[in-house]
N, C-alpha and C positions, 0 to 999 in steps of 0.2 A: 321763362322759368329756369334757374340753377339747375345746372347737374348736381346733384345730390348723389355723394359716392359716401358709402358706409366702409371701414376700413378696418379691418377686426386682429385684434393681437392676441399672442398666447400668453404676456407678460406684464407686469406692470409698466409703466412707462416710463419709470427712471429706473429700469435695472441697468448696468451700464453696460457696458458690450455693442459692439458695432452695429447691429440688428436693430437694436431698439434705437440706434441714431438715425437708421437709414428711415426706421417707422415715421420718426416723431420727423424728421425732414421730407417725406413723401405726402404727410398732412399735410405741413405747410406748403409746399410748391402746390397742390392742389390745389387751394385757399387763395393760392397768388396768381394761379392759372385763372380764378374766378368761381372754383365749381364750389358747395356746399360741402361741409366733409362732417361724419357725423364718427367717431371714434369708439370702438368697443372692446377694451382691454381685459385680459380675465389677471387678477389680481393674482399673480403668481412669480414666483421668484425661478425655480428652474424645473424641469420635466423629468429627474432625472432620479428626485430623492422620494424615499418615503418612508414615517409617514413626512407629505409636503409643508417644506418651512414658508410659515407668511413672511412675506417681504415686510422690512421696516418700514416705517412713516417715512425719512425722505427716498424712498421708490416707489412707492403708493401716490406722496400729495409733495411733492418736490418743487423745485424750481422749472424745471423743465415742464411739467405738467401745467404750469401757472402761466410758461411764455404759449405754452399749442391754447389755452384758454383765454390771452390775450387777442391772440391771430381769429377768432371766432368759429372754433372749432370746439363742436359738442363732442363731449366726451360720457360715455357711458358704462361704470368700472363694476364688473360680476366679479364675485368671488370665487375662487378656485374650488374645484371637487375634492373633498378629501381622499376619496377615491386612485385619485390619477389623472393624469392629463387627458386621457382616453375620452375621458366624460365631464372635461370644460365644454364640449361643443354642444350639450344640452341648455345651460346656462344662456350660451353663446344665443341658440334657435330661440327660445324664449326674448330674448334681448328684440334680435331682429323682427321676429312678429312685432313686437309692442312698435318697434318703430314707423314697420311698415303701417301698422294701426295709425300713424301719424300723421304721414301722408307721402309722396310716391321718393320712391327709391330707385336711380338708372343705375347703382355699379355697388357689388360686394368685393372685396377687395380683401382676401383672407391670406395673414402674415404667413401660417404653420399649416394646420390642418386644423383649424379651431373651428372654423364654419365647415366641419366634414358632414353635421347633421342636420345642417342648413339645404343642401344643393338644392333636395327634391321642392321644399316651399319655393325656393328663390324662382328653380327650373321654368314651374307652372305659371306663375307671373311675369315669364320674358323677363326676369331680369340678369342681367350682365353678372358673370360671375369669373373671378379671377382668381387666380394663384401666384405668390410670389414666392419665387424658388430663389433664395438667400442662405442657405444654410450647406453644410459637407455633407452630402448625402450621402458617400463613401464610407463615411468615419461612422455617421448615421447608422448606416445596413451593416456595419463590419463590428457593432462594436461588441464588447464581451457583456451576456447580461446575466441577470442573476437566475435563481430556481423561478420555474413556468417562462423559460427561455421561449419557449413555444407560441407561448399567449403573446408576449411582445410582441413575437415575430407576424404573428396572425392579425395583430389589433392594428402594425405597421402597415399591412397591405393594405387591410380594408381602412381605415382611416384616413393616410397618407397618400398611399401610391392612386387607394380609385378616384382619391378627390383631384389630384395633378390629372387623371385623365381624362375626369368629366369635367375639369373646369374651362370655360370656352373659352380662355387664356392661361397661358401660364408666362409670368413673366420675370424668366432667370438674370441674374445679376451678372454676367461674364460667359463667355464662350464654353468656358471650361462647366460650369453650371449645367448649361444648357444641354450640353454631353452626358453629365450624370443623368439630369431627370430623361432622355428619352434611352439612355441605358439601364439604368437602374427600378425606373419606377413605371417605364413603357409610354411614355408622353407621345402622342403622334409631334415630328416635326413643325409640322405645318401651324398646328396650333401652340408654338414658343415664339415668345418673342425677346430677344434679347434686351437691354435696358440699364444701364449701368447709373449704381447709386448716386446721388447726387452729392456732393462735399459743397460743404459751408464756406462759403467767401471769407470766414473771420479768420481762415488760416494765412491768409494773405496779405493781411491788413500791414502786418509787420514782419516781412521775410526777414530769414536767417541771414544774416551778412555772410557771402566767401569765405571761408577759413583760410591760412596758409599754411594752419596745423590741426588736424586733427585732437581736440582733449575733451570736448565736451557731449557726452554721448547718452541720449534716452530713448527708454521704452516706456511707451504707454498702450495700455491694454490690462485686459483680465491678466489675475495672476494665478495663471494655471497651469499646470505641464502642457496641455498640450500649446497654449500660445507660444513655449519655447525660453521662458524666463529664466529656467532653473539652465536652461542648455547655455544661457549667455554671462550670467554667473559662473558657471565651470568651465568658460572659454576664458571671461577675463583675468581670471584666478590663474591663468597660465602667461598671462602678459602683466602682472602687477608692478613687473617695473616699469614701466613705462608711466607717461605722465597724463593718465587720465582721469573723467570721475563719470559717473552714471547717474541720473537721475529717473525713478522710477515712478511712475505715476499709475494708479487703478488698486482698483480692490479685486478680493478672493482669497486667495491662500497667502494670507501676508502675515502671517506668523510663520508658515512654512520659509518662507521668501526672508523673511529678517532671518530666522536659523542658518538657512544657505548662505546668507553674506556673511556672518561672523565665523560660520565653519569654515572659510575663505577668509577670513581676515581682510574681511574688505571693509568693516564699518565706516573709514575715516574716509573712502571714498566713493561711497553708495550713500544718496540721499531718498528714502522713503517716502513719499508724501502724501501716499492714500488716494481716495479717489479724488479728484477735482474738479473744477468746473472749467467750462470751454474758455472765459477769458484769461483762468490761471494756465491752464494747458498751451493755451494760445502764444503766452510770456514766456514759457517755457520752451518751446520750441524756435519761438525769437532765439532766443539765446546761448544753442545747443547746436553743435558742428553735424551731428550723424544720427538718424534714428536705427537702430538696431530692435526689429522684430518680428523674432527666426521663427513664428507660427508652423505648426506642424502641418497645418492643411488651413485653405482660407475658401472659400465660394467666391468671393472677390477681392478683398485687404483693403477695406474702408481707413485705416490707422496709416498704412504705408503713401497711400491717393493726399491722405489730408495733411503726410510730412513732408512730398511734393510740393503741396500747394506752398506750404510756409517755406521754401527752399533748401528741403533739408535732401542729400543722398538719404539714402538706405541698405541697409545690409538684410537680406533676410533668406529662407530655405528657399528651394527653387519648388515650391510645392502647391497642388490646387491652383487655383486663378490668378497667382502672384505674379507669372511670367506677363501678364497684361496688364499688369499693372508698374513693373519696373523693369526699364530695357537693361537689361547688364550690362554695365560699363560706359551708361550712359547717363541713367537717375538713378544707379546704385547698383550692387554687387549678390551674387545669389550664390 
């Protein structure tokens, strides 16, 4: 009999961001490992707004979702609570019952806190229940919230922190990870296991050639403040003579992100491209001297690992889990 591992997200599975890469690639190496993997995403774009915006059709029923349904991995898509994120993990227990109704289930494998109102069924049935700790849970617990600050704070502990501590694994992304959840959310030790994401071979297929000049320089990632975009905009805005161009790739605040280039009079040498796909990303990296991206805080920097793999340095803040991922002055500068 298959290990059959159930694997539960808080997202749709093309939202794009580093998280949901490492998801849709932790399916797959299961699948390649041999085990059965049964996928249960809550149809949500972010946890952050409200009331919550539904994700578009290509991050609902995308490309990416068509290659994890090629690999023969079931996938089973809830829809989000209008409520709040608090109360996807009702959807979420419903979901699991029906499966378990299916037939037997060895491993939950929950991305966030989605499966928090799962434990207790899972518990009773001996099944294996895991956590993966992938996210800044510093930036998480620090951040500024709106009116009924309280409630957040309250719904954090009991949702987040008891599910990291009853879960009979929790399996953080980096050292630095690892440090948050048994400080921040009281994780015993013993039950962490460290685990670094896996990066796609296709970055490799066509390394960057040596430069003997630095000129051609991209970021790829969300376009957010906190990933660092606006900070790298207002840096090269003070080097414009110099001979070089940017290439930006990801979605998020890209009307923000066009504004900041032309208020820099940088148009003619910032190229825009929106979000992409891995074999356009992949070209694009071929062919670019330096990745530049100054994340404010990372849980691991899946973007800086996979600009490695294509031979690119790196520039970026020396912040979160970055130091393990770029030695300074050796795959790039912090």
């Amino acid at each position: 009999m298959k290990l059959h591992v159930v694997l539960t997200c808080p997202h749709a599975l093309g939202v794009p961001g580093g998280g949901l890469v490492h998801c849709r690639n932790l399916a797959a190496d299961l699948v390649r490992a041999g085990a059965a993997v049964t996928l249960v995403p809550v149809e949500s774009w972010t946890m952050s707004m409200w009331p919550r915006p539904v994700p578009p059709p290509e991050m609902r029923e995308g490309p990416e979702v068509a290659r994890l349904r090629e690999a023969g991995i079931d996938i089973v898509r809830l829809e989000q609570s209008r409520w709040g994120w608090w109360f996807d993990g009702l959807a979420v227990r419903r979901a699991l019952h029906g499966i378990l109704g299916q037939g037997p289930v060895h491993a939950v494998l929950g991305w966030w806190a989605e499966h928090a109102h799962s434990l207790r069924m899972l518990t009773v049935r001996g099944i294996f229940v895991g956590t993966l700790a992938a996210a800044p849970y510093s930036q998480w617990w620090g951040r500024d919230l709106p009116r009924l600050g309280w409630l957040h704070r309250r719904m954090d502990r009991k949702l987040v922190a008891e599910t990291y501590r009853r879960s009979d694994r929790v399996f953080a992304n980096s050292e630095f990870t690892a440090d948050e959840v048994r400080r921040l959310l009281g994780v015993d030790a013993d039950r962490i296991r460290i685990v670094h994401p896996p990066v796609s071979g296709r970055f490799a297929q066509d390394v960057a050639p040596a430069a003997n000049e630095v000129r051609r320089l991209v970021y790829f990632g969300r376009l957010e403040r906190e990933k660092g975009i606006f900070d790298l905009l207002d840096a090269l805005a003070l080097v414009a003579e110099r001979p070089w161009t940017l290439t930006v790739a990801g979605s998020g605040q890209a009307e923000s992100v066009r504004e900041a280039v032309e208020r820099h009079g940088l148009s003619d040498r910032v190229a825009l491209l929106g979000e992409v796909d891995g074999s356009r990303l992949t070209r694009e990296l071929s062919t670019s001297h330096l990745a530049v991206l100054p994340s404010h805080g990372e849980s691991f920097g899946l973007s800086l690992a996979e600009a490695h793999v294509a031979g690119l340095p790196a520039i970026a803040y020396d912040a979160g889990a970055v130091r393990e991922v770029v030695a300074p002055g050796e795959s790039g500068w912090l």
